[in-house]
KEGU-872209 format. One line per 2 residues: number of its first residue (from 1); their letters; for each residue x, y, z of N, C-alpha, C. Coordinates in Angstrom, 2 decimals. Layout:
<nodes>
NUM> a> X:Y:Z:X:Y:Z:X:Y:Z  ...
</nodes>
This chain:
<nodes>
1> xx> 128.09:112.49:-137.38:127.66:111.24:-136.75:128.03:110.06:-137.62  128.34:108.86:-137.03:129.09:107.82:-138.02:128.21:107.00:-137.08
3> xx> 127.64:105.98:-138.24:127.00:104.50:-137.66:128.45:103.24:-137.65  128.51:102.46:-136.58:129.93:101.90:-136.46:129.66:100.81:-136.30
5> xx> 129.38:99.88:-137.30:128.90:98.50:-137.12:130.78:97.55:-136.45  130.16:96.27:-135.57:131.15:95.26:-134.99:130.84:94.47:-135.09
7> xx> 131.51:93.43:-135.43:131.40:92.16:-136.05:132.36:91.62:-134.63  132.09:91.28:-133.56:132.31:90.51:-132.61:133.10:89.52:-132.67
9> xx> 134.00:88.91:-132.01:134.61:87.83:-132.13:135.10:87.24:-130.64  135.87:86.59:-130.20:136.41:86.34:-128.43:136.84:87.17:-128.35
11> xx> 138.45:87.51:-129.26:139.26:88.37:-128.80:139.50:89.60:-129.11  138.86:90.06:-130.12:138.77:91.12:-130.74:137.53:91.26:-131.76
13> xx> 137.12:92.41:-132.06:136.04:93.24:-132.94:136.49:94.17:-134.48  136.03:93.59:-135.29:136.20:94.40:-136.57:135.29:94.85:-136.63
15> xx> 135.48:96.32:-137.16:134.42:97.73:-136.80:134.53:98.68:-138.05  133.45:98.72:-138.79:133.69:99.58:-140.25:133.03:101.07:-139.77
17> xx> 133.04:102.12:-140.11:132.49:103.20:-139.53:132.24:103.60:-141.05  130.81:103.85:-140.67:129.67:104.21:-141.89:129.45:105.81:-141.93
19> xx> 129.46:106.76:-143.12:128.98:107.87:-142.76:128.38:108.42:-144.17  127.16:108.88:-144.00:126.33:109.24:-145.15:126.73:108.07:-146.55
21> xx> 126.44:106.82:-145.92:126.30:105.80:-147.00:127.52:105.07:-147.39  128.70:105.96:-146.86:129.96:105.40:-147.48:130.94:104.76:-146.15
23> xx> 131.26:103.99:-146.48:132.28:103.36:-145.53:133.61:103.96:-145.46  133.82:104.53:-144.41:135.14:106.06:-143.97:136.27:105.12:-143.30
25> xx> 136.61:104.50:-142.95:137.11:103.83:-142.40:136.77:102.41:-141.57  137.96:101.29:-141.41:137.86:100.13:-140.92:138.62:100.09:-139.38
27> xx> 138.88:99.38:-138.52:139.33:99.35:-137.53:139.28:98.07:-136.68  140.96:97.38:-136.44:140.41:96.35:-135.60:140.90:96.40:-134.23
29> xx> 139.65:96.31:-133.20:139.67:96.30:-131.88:140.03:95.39:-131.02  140.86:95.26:-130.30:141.16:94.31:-129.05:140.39:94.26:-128.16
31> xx> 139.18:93.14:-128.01:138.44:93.14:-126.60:139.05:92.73:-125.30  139.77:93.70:-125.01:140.47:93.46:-123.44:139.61:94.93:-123.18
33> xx> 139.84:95.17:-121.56:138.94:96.23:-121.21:139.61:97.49:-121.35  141.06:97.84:-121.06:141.52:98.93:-121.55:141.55:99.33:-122.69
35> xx> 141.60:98.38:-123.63:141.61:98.84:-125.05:140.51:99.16:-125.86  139.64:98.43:-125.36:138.02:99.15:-125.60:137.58:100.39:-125.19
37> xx> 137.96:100.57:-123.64:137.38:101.97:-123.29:138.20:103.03:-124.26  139.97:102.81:-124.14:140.10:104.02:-125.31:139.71:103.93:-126.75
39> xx> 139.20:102.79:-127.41:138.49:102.68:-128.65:136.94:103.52:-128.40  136.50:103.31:-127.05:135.26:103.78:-126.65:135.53:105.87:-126.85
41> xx> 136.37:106.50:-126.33:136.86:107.39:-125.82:137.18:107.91:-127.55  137.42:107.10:-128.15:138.06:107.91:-129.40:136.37:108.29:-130.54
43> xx> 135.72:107.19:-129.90:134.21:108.10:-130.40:133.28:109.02:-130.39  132.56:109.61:-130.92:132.00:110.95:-130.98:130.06:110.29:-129.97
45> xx> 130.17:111.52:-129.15:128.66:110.96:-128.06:127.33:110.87:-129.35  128.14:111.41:-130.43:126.70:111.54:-131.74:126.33:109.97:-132.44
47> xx> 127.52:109.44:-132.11:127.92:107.94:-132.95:127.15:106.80:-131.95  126.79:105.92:-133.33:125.56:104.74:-132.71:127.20:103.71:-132.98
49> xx> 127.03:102.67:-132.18:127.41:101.38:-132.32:126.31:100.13:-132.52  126.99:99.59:-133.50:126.01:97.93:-133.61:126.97:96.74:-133.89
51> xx> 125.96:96.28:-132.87:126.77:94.94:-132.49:125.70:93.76:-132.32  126.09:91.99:-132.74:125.04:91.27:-132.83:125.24:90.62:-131.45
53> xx> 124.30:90.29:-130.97:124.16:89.61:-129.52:125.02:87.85:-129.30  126.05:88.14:-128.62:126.85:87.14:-128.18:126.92:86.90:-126.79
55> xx> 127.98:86.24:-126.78:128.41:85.33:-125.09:128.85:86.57:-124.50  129.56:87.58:-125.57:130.18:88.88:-124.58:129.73:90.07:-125.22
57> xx> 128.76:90.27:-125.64:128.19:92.06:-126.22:127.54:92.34:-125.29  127.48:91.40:-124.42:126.85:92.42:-122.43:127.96:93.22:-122.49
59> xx> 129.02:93.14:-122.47:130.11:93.46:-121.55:130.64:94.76:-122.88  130.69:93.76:-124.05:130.82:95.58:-124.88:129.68:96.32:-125.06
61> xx> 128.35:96.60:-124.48:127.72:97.04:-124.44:127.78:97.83:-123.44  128.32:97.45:-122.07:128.49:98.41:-120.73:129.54:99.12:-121.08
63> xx> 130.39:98.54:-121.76:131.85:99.81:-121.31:132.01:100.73:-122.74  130.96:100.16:-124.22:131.04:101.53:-125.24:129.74:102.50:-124.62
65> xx> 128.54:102.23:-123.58:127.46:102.99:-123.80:127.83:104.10:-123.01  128.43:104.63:-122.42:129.00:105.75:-121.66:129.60:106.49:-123.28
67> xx> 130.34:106.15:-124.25:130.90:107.06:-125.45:130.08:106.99:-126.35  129.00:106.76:-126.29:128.08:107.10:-127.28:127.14:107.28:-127.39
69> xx> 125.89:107.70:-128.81:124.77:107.58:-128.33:123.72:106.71:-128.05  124.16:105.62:-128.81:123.36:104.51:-128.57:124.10:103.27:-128.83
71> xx> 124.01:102.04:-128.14:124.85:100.50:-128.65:123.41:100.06:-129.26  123.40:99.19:-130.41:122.28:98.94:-130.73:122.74:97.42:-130.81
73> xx> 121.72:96.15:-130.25:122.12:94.88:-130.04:121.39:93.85:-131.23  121.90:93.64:-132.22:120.85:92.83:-133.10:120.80:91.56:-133.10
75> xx> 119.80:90.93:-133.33:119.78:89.29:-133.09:120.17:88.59:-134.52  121.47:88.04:-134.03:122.22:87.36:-135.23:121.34:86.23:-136.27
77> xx> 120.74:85.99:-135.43:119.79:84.44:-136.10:119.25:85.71:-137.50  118.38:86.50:-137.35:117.51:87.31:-138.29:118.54:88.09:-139.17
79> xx> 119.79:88.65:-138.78:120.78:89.24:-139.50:120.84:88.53:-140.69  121.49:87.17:-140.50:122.06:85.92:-141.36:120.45:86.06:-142.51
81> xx> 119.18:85.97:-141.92:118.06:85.49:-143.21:118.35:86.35:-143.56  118.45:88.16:-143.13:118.48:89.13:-144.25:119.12:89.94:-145.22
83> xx> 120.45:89.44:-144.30:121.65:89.88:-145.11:122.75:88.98:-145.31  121.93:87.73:-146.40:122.61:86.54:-146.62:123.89:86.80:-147.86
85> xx> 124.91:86.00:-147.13:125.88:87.05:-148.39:127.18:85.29:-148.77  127.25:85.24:-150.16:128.26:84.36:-150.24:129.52:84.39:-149.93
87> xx> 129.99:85.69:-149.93:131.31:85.93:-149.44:131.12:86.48:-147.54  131.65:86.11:-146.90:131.54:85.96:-145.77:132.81:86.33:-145.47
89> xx> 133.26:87.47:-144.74:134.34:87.86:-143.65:133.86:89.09:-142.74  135.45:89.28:-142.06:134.51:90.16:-141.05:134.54:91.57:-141.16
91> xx> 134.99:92.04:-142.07:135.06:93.14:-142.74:133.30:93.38:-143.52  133.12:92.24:-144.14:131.63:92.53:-144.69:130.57:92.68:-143.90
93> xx> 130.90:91.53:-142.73:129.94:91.47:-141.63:129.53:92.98:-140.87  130.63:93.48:-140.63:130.68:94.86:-140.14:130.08:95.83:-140.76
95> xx> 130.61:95.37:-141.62:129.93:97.01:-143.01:128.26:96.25:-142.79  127.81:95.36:-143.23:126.27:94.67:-142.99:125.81:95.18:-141.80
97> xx> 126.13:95.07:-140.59:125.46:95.49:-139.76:125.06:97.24:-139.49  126.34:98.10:-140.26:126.00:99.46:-139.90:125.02:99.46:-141.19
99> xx> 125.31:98.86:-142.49:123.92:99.12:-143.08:122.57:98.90:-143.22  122.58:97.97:-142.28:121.09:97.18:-141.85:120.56:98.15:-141.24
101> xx> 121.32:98.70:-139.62:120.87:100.05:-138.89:120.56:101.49:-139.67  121.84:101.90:-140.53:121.26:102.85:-141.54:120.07:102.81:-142.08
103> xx> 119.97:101.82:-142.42:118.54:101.38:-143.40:117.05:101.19:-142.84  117.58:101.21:-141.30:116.25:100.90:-140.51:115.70:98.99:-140.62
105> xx> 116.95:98.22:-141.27:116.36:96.70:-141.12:116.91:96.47:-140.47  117.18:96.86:-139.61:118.33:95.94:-138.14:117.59:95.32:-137.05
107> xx> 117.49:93.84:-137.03:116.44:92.96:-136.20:116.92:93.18:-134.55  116.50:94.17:-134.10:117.10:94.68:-132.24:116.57:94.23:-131.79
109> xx> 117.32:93.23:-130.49:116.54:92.81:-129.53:117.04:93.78:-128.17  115.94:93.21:-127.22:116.35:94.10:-125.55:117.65:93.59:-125.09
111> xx> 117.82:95.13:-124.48:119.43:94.99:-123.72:118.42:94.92:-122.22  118.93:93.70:-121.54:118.43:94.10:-119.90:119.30:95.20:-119.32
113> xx> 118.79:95.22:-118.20:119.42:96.47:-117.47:120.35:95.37:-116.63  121.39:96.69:-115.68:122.40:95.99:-115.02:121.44:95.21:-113.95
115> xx> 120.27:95.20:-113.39:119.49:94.32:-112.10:119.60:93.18:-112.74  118.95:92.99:-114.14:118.59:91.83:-114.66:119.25:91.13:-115.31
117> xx> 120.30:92.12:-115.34:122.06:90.89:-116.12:121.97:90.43:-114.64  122.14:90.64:-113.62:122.49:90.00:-112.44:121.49:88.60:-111.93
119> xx> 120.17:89.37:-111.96:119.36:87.87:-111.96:119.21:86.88:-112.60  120.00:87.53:-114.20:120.13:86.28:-114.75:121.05:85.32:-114.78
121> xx> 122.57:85.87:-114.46:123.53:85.10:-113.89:123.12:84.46:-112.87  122.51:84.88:-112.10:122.04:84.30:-110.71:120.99:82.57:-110.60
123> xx> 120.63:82.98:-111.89:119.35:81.78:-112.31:120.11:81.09:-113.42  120.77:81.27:-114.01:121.52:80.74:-114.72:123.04:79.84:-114.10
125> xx> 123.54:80.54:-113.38:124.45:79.64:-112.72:123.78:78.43:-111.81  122.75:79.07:-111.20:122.05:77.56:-110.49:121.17:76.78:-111.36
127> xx> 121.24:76.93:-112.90:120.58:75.83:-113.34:121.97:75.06:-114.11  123.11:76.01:-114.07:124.54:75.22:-114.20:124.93:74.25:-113.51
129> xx> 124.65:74.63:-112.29:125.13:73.50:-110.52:124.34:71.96:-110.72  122.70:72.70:-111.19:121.65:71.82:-111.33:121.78:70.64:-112.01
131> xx> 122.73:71.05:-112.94:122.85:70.15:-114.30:123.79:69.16:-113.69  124.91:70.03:-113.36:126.07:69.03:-112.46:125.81:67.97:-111.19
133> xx> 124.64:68.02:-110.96:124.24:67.62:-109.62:123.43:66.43:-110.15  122.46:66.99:-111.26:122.13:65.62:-112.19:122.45:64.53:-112.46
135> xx> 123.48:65.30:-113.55:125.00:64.22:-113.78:125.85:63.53:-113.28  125.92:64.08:-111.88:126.53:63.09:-111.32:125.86:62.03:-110.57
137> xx> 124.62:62.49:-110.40:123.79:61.31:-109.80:123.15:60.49:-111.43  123.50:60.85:-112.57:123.36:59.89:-113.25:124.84:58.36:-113.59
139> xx> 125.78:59.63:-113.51:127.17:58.70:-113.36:126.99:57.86:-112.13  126.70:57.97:-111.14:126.34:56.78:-109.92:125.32:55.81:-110.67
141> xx> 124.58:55.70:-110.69:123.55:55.18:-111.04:123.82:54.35:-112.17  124.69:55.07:-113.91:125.17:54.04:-114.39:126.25:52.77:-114.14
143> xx> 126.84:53.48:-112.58:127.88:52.43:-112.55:127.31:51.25:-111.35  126.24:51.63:-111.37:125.49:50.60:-110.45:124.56:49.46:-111.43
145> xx> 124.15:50.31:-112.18:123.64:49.31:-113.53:124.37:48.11:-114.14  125.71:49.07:-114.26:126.95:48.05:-114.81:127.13:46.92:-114.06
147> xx> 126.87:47.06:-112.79:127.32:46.07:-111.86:126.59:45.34:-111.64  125.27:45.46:-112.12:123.78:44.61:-111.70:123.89:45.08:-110.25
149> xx> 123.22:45.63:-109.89:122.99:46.00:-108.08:121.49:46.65:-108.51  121.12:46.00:-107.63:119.35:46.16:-107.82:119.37:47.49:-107.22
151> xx> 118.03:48.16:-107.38:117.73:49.68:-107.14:117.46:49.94:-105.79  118.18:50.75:-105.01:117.80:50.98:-103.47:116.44:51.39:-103.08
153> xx> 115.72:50.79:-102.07:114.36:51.22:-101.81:114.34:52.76:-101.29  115.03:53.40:-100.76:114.77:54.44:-99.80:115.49:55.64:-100.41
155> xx> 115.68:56.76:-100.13:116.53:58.13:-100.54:117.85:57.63:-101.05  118.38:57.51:-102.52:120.14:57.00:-102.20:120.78:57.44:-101.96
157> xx> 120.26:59.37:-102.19:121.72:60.09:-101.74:121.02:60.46:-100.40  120.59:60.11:-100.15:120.32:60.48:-98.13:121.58:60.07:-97.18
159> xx> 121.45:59.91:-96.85:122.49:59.69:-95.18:122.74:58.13:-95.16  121.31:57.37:-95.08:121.20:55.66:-95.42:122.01:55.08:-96.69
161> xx> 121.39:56.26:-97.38:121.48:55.72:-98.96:123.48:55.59:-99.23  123.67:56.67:-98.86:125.38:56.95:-98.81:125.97:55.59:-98.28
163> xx> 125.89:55.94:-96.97:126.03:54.53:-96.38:125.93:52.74:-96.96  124.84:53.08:-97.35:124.77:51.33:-98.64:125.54:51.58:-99.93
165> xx> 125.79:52.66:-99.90:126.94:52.82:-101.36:128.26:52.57:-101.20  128.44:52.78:-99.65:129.91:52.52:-99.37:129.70:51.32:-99.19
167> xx> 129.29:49.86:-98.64:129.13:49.18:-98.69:129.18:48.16:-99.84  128.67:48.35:-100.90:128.08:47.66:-102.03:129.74:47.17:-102.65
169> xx> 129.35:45.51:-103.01:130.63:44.84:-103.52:130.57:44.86:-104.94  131.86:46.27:-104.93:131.82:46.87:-106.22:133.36:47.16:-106.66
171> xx> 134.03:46.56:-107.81:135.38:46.41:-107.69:135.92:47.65:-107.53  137.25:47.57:-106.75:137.85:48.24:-105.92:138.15:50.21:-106.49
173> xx> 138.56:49.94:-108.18:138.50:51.06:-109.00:136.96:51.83:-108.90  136.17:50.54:-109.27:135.01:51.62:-109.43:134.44:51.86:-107.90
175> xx> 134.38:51.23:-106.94:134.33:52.03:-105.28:134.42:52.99:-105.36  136.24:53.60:-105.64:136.98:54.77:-105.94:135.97:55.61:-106.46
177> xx> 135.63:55.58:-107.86:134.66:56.33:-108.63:133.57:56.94:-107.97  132.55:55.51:-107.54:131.63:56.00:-106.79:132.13:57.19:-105.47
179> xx> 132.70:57.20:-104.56:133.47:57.33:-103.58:133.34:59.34:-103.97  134.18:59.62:-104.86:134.56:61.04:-105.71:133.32:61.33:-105.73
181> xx> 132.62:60.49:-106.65:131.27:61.23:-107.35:130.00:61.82:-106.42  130.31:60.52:-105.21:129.71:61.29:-103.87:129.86:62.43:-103.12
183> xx> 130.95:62.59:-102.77:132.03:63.84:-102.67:131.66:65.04:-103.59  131.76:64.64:-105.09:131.28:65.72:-105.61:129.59:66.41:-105.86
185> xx> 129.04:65.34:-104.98:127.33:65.39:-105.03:127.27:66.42:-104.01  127.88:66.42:-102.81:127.55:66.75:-101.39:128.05:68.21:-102.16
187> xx> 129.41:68.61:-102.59:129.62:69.43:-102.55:129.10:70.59:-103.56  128.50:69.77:-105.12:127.57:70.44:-105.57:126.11:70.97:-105.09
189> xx> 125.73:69.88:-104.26:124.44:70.29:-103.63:124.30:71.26:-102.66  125.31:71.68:-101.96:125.68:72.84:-101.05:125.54:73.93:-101.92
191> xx> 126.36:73.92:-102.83:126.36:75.09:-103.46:125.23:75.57:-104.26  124.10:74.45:-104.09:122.80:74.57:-105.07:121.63:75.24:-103.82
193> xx> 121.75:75.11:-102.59:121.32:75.04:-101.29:121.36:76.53:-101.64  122.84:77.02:-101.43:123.15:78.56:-100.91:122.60:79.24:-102.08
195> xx> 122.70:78.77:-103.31:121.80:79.67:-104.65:120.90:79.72:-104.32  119.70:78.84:-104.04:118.40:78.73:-103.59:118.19:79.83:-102.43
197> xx> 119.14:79.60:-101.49:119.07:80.39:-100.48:118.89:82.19:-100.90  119.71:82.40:-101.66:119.84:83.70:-102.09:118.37:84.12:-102.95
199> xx> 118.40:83.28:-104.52:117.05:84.02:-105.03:116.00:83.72:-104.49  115.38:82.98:-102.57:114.43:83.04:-102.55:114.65:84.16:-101.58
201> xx> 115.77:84.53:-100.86:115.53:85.91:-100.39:114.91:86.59:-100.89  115.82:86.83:-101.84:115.43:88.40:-102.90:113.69:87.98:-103.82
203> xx> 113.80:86.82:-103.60:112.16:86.89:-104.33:111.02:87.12:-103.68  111.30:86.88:-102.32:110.00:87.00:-101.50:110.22:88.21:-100.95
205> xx> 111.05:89.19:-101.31:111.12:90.64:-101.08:110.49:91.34:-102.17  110.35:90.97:-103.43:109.77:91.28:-104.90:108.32:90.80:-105.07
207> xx> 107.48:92.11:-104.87:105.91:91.69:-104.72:105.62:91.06:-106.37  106.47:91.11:-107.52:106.21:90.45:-108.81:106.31:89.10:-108.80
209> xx> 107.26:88.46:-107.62:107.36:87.73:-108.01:106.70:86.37:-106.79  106.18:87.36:-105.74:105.04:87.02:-104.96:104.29:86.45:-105.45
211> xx> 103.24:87.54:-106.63:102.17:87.54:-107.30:102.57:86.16:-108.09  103.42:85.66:-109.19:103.24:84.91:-109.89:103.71:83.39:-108.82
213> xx> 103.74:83.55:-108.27:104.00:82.22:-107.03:102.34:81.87:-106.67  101.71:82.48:-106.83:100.38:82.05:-106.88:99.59:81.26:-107.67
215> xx> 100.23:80.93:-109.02:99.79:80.01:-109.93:100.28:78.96:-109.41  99.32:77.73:-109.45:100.11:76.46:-109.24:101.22:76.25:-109.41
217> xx> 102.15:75.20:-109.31:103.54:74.66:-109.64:104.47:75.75:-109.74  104.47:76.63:-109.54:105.23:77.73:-109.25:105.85:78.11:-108.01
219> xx> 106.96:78.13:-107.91:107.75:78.49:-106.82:108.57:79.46:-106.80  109.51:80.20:-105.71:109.90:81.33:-105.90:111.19:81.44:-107.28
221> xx> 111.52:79.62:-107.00:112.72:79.72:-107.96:112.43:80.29:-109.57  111.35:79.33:-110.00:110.72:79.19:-110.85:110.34:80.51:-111.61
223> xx> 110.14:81.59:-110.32:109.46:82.73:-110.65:110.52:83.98:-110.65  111.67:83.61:-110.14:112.66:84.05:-110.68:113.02:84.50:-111.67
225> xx> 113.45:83.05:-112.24:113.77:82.79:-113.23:113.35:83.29:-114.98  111.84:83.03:-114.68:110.92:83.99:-115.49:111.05:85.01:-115.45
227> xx> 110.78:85.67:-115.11:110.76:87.19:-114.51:112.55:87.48:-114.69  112.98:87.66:-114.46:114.65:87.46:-115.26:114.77:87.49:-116.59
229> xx> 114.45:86.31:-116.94:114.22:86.10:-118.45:113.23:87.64:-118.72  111.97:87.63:-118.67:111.48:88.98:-119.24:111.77:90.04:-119.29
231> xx> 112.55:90.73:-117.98:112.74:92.02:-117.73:111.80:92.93:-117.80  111.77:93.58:-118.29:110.87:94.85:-119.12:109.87:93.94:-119.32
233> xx> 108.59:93.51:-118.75:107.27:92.87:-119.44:106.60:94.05:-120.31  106.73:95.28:-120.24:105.90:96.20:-121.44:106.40:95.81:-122.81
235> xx> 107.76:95.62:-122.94:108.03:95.02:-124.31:107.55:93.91:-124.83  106.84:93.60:-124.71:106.14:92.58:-125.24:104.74:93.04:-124.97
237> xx> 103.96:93.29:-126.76:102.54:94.00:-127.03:101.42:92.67:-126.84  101.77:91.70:-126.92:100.93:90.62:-126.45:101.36:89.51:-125.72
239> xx> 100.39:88.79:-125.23:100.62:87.58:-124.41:101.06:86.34:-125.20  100.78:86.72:-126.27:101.24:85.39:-127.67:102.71:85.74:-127.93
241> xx> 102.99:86.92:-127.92:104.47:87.21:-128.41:105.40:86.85:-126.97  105.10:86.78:-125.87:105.64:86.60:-124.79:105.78:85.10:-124.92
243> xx> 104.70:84.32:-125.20:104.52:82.62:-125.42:105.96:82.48:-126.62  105.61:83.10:-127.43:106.77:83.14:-128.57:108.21:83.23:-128.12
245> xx> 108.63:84.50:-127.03:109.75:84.58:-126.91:110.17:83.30:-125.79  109.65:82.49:-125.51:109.66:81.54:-124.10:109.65:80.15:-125.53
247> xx> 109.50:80.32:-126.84:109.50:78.98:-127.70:108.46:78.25:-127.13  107.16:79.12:-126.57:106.21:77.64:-126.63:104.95:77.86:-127.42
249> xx> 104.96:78.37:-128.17:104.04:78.68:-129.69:104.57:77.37:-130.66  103.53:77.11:-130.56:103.65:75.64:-132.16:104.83:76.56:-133.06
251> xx> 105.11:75.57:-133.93:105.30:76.33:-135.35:104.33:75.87:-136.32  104.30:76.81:-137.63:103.51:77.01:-138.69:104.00:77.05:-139.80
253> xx> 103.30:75.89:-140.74:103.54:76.12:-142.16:102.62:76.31:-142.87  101.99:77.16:-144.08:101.44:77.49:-144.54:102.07:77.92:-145.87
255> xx> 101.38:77.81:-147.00:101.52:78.04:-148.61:100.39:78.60:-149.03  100.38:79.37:-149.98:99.41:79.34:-151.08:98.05:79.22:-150.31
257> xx> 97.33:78.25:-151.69:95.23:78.12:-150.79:95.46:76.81:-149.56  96.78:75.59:-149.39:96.76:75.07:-148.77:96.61:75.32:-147.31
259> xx> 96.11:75.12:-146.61:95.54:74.93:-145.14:97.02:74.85:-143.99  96.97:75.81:-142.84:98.27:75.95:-142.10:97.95:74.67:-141.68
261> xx> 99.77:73.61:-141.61:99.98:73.04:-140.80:100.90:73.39:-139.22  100.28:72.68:-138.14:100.89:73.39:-136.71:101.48:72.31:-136.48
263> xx> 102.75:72.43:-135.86:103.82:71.02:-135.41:104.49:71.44:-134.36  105.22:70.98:-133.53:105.38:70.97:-132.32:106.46:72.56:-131.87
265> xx> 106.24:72.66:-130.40:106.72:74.14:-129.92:108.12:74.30:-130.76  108.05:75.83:-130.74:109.21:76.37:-131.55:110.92:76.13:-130.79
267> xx> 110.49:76.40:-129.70:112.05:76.00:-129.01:113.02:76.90:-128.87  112.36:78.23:-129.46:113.20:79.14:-129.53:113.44:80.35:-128.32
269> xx> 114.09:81.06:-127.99:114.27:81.82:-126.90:115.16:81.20:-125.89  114.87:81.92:-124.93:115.28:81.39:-123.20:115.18:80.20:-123.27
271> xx> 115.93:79.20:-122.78:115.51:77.64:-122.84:115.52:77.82:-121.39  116.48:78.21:-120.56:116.52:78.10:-119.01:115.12:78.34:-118.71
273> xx> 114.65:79.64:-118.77:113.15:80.16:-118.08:112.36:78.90:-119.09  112.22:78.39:-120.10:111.50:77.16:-120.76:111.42:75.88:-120.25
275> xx> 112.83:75.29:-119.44:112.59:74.04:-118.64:112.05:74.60:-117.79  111.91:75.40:-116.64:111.56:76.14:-115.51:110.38:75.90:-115.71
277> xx> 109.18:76.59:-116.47:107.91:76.59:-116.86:107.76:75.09:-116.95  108.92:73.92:-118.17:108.06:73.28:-118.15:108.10:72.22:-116.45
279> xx> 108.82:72.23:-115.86:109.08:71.96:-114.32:107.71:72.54:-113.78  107.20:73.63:-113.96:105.84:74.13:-113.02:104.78:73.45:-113.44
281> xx> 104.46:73.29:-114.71:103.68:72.57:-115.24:103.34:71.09:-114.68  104.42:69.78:-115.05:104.71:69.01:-114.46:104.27:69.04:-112.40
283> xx> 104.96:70.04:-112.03:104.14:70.16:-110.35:103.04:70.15:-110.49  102.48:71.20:-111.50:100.80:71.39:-111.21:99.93:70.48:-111.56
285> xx> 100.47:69.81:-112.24:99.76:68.19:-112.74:100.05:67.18:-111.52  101.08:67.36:-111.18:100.82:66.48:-109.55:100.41:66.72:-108.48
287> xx> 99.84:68.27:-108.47:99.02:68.63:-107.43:97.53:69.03:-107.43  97.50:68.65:-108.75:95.47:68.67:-109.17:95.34:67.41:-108.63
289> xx> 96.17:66.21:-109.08:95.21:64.94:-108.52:94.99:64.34:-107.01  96.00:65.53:-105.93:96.49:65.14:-104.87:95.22:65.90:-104.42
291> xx> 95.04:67.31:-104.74:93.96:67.61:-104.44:92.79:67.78:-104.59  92.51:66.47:-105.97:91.15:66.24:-106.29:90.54:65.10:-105.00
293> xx> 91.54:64.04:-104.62:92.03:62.96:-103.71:91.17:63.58:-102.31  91.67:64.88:-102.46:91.26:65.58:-100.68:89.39:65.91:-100.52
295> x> 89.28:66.17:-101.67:87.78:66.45:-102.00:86.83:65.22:-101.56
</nodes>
């Protein structure tokens, strides 16, 4: 059995193969997909792989876990505090990671399963659209500033609102501008429509995600999204460590006999499922006073 640490990169992986303490060989891999599976194929089903969690160790994680016995995924942030090293390449990096796993210090985080790589692309690309749809209604808006044009009373991107935009005496280039950016509103917002459309199918078919639609400010998107982000809720032994992986636990400093200081949320984790939450929040604060109002 050989522990086979990878040091990840875009286009390729440097891979030291560890065995009873000694480093047996080096190897550098081409991440294209044929050349992985026979790099995959040339390993023994006894052999662990480790690899630190990137933009693409989903993807070498699906096509080495069929040749081996285990891919093990470590979280790079904790690697770096523990196996801080002045000389830095990727030859060391590699050898570091199969000896962290040898050693039993290898900081592993969860691999989702193939459902929840999917929901998370799924919630993740529509908070991509989201962003774009933002932006461009902030690019309108600054070029209306520029121009001094007082603020429209009614919906601007409505039907009316469009309409007074084409209108507005606004030199002829920036018309143009506006003109596109509209164009590209309508056509981002469609595509934000049909996302919506999809995860509230599939959510109101998912009695989990029923159940958490029941807390205030929560909606199916919302609850998605979460629930995505978690996967596996048994992995996580408390409700504080769940707060933790979502970055909304203060942080803490503490010394010696001096007294902990607490300063603002950690920020760390999921940020997507983190605006989401803080978006529900925000609702539920505008719907306590609407329905204190009704009382």
């Amino acid at each position: 059995m050989a522990i086979i640490g990878m040091d990840i990169h875009r286009s390729f992986a440097q891979a030291a193969f560890l065995q009873d303490g000694q480093v047996k060989r080096e190897q550098r891999v081409d991440l294209v997909h044929d050349r992985l599976v026979k790099f995959g194929k040339s390993l023994s089903v006894e052999d662990e792989v480790v690899i630190e969690a990137t933009g693409n160790s989903a993807a070498v994680d699906r096509i080495l876990r069929p040749f081996v016995k285990r891919v093990v995924v470590a979280n790079p942030r904790m690697v770096r505090a523990i196996a801080y090293a002045r000389v830095k390449t990727d030859k060391i990096d590699a050898v570091i990671l199969a000896r962290l796993h040898a050693g039993g210090f290898l900081p592993e985080v969860w691999v989702a399963d193939d459902n929840t790589q999917r929901q998370r692309r799924q919630t993740v690309e529509r908070m991509g659209v989201l962003e774009q749809v933002v932006r461009t209604k902030g690019r309108i808006h600054a070029i209306l500033h520029a121009n001094l044009i007082p603020k429209y009373s009614g919906h601007l991107f409505g039907k009316a609102g469009k309409k007074w935009l084409a209108g507005l005496p606004l030199p002829e280039e920036e018309k143009a501008i506006v003109g596109r950016l509209v164009d590209e509103l309508e056509r981002n917002s469609g595509q934000l429509a049909k996302l919506d459309m999809t995860i509230i199918g599939e959510a109101l078919e998912n009695p989990r995600v029923v159940r958490l639609m029941t807390i205030p400010g929560i909606g199916p998107v919302v609850a998605s999204t979460v629930l995505a982000s978690i996967g596996d809720i048994s992995r996580f032994e408390t409700p504080e460590k769940l707060s933790c992986y979502f970055g909304l636990t203060p942080k803490v400093r503490q010394s010696g006999d001096r007294p902990a200081r607490h300063g603002r949320i950690s920020k760390q984790g999921n940020t997507h499922a983190r605006k989401m939450l803080v978006e529900a929040a925000w609702s539920a604060k505008s719907i306590r006073p609407a329905a204190t109002a009704l009382l």
